[in-house]
C-alpha positions in Angstrom: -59.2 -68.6 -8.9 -62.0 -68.8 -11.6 -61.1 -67.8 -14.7 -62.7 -64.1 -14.7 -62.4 -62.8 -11.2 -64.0 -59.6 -11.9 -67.2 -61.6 -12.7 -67.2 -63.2 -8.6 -67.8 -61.1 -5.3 -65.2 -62.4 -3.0 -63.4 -65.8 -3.9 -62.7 -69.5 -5.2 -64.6 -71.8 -3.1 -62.5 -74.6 -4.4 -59.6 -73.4 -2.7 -58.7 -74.3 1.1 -55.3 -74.3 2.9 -53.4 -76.7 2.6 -54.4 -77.4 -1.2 -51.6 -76.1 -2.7 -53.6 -73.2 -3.8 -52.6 -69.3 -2.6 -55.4 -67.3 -0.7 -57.2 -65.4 -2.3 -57.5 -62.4 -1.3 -59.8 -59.7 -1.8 -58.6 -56.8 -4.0 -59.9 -54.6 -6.5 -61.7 -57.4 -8.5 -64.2 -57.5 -5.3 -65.8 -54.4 -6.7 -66.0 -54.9 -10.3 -69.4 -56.5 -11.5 -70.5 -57.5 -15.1 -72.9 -55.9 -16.5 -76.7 -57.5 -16.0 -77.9 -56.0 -19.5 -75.7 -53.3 -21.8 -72.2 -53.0 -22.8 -69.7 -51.8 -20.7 -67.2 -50.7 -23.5 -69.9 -48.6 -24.5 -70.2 -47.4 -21.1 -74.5 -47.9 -21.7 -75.0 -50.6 -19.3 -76.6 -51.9 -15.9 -74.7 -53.4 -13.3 -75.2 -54.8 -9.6 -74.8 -51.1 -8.2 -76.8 -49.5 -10.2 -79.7 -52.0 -9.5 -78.8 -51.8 -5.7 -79.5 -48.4 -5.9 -82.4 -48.3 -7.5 -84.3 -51.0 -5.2 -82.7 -48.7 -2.2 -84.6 -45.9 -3.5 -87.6 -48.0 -4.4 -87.6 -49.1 -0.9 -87.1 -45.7 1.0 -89.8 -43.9 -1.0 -91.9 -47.4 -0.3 -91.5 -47.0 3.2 -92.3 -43.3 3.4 -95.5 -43.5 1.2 -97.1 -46.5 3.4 -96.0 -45.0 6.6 -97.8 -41.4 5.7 -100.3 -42.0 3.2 -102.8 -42.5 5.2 -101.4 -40.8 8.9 -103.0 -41.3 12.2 -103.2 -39.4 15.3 -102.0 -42.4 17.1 -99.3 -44.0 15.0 -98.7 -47.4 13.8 -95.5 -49.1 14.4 -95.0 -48.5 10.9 -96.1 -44.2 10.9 -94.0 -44.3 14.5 -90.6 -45.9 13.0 -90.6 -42.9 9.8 -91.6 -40.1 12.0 -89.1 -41.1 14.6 -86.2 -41.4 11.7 -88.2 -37.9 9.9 -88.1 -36.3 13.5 -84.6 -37.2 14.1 -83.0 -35.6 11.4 -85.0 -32.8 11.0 -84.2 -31.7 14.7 -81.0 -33.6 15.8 -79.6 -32.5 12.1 -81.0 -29.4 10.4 -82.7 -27.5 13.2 -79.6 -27.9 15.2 -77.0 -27.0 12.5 -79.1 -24.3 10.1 -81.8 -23.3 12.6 -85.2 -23.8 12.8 -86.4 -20.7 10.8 -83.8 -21.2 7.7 -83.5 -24.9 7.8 -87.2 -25.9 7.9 -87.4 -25.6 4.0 -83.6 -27.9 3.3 -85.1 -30.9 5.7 -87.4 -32.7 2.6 -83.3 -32.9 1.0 -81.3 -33.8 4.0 -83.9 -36.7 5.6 -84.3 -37.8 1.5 -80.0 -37.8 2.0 -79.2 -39.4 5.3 -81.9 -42.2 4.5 -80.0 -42.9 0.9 -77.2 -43.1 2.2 -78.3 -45.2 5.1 -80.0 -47.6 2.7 -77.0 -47.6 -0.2 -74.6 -48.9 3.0 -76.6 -50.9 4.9 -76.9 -53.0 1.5 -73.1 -54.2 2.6 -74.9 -56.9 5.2 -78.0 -57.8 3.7 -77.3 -61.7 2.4 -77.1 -62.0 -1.9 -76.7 -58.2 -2.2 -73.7 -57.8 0.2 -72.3 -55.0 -1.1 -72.6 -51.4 -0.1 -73.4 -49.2 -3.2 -71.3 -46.3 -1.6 -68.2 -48.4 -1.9 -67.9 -47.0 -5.7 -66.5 -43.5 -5.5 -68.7 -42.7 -8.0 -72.3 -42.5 -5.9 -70.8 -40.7 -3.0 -69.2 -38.3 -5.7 -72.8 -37.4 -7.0 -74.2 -37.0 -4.2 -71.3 -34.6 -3.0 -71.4 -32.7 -6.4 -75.6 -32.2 -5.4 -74.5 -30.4 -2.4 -71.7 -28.3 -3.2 -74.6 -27.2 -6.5 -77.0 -26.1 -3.3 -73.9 -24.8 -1.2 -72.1 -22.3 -4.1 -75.5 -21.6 -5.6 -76.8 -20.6 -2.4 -74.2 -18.6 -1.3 -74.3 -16.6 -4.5 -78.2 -15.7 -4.3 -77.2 -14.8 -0.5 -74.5 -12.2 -0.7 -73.9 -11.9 -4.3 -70.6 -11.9 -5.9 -68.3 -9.8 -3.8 -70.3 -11.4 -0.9 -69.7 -14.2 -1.9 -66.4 -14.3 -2.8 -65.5 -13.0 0.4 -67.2 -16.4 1.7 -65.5 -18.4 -0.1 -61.8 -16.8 0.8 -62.3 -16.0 4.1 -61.5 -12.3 3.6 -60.8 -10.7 6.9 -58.7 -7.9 6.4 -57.2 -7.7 10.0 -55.3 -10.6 8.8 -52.9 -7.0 7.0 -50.1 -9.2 5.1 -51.4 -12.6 5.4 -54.7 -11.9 3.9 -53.2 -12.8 0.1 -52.0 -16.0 1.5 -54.8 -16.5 3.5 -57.3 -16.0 1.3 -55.9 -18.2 -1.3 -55.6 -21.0 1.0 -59.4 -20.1 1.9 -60.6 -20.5 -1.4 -58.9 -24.0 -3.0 -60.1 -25.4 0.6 -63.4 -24.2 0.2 -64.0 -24.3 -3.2 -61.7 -27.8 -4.2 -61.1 -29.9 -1.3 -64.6 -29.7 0.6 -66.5 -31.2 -2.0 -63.5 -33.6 -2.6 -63.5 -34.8 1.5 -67.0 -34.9 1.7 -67.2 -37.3 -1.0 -63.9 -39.3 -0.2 -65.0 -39.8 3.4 -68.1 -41.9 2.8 -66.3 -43.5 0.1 -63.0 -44.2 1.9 -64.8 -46.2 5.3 -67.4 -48.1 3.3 -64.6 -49.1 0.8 -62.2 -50.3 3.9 -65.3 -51.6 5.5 -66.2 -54.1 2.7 -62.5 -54.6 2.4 -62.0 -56.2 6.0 -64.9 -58.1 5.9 -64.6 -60.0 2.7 -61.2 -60.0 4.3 -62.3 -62.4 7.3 -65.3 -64.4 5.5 -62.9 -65.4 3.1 -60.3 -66.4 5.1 -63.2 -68.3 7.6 -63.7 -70.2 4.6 -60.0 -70.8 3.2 -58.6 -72.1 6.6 -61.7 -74.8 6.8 -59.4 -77.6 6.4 -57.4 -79.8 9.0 -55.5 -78.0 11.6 -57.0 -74.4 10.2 -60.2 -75.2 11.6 -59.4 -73.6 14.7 -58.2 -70.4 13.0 -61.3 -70.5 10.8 -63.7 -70.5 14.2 -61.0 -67.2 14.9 -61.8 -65.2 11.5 -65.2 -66.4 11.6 -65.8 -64.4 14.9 -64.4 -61.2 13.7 -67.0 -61.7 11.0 -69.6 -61.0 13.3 -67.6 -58.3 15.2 -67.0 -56.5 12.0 -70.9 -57.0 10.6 -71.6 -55.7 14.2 -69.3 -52.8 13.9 -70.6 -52.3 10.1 -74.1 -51.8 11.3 -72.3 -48.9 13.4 -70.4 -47.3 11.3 -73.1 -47.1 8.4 -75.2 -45.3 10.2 -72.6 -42.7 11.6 -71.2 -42.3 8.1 -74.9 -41.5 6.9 -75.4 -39.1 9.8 -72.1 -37.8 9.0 -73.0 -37.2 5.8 -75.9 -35.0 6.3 -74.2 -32.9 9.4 -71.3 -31.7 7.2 -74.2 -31.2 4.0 -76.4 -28.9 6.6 -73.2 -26.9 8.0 -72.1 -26.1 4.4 -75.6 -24.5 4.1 -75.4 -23.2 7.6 -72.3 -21.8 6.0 -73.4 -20.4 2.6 -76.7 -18.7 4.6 -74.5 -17.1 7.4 -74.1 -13.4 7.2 -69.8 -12.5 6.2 -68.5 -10.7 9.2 
């Protein structure tokens, strides 16, 4: 292993089996990355992520502004791609979770969202970045902490406090003895472990995503020696599989994403019955 492991993506390329040398596997050294300018003891610095994120963003708003700066009635391939991607989440998404009427105004957020999201995954299988930015809980975290903002703020202006609070808790008072429980139960779901799932859940599958295929590259590489060259052609197989089943699961978590943001607003617009 080199001598600072936090400093490499995946792994020693030095080291094959049969070498005397352990494999090395991925762990959480995969996701560390020195800083390209700053301190990190400081905490003021600028790493991989944070510059994977910014050319993701650089590159969505690109896209958007030379698809409809100058729109045609007949569409380029270019205005055609963004309004099918627009059109998609604004009806498969919004309109169908929120409605048409209340959800026309949350749709600049959600297709500004699902594409982020999109882009800071999809980063995981594009060659020298190969890394998904969502993979550090951080990201997903503010992202989710955007949301639940927009979800308890809305719910306030809504139904005001007492409307609000009966949101929140679930209040239903044909539940008679229950209701205390209940309610409690209601409101640390609501209020502690939704935005904490929402975050976790983007986090968690890119994280295991990156995991198992740094997992399989690596050991395509380590078992390039003698006899493991047959083994090697194995893992280097379920490279492609996984990449395949990456591109899949990138966009579902995005989409997931998005669908859970719009029914928390579906939920804090929603009339308390």
């Amino acid at each position: 292993m080199s001598a600072d492991p936090s400093q490499t993506l995946a792994f020693d390329t030095s080291c094959h089996l049969f070498d005397g040398c352990g494999f090395p596997a991925p762990g959480l050294h995969s996701f560390l990355f020195k800083p390209l300018f700053g301190d990190a003891d400081s905490n003021l610095y600028f790493n991989k992520t944070m510059l994977l994120a910014l050319l993701g963003s650089i590159i969505i708003v690109g896209f958007f502004w030379a698809a409809f700066a100058k729109p045609k009635i007949v569409p380029g391939k270019l205005q055609l791609v963004a309004e099918a991607g627009y059109d998609f989440v604004r009806r498969g998404v919004v309109f169908e979770t929120i409605g048409k009427k209340e959800g026309e105004k949350y749709v600049p957020l959600v297709v500004s969202l699902f594409f982020f999201v999109w882009m800071m995954n999809l980063w995981s299988i594009i060659p020298v970045a190969q890394f998904p930015v969502t993979a550090i809980i951080a990201y997903p975290a503010g992202l989710a902490l955007v949301v639940y903002i927009l979800w308890v703020s809305l719910t306030f202006k809504r139904h005001g406090f007492v409307g609000a609070f009966k949101n929140f808790t679930g209040y239903d008072k044909t539940l008679g003895p229950v209701l205390p429980l209940s309610m409690t139960i209601e409101f640390f779901s609501n209020l502690l472990v939704r935005p904490f799932t929402h975050a976790v859940r983007l986090f968690a599958n890119m994280f295991a995503g990156h995991t198992l295929l740094l997992l399989f590259t690596i050991a395509s590489w380590y078992m390039l020696n003698g006899i493991g060259i047959a083994y090697s052609a194995v893992s280097f197989v379920m490279v492609i599989v996984m990449t395949a089943f990456e591109l899949f699961i990138q966009a579902v978590q995005a989409y997931v994403f998005v669908l859970l943001t719009c029914s928390y607003i579906q939920g804090a617009l929603a009339e308390h019955h």
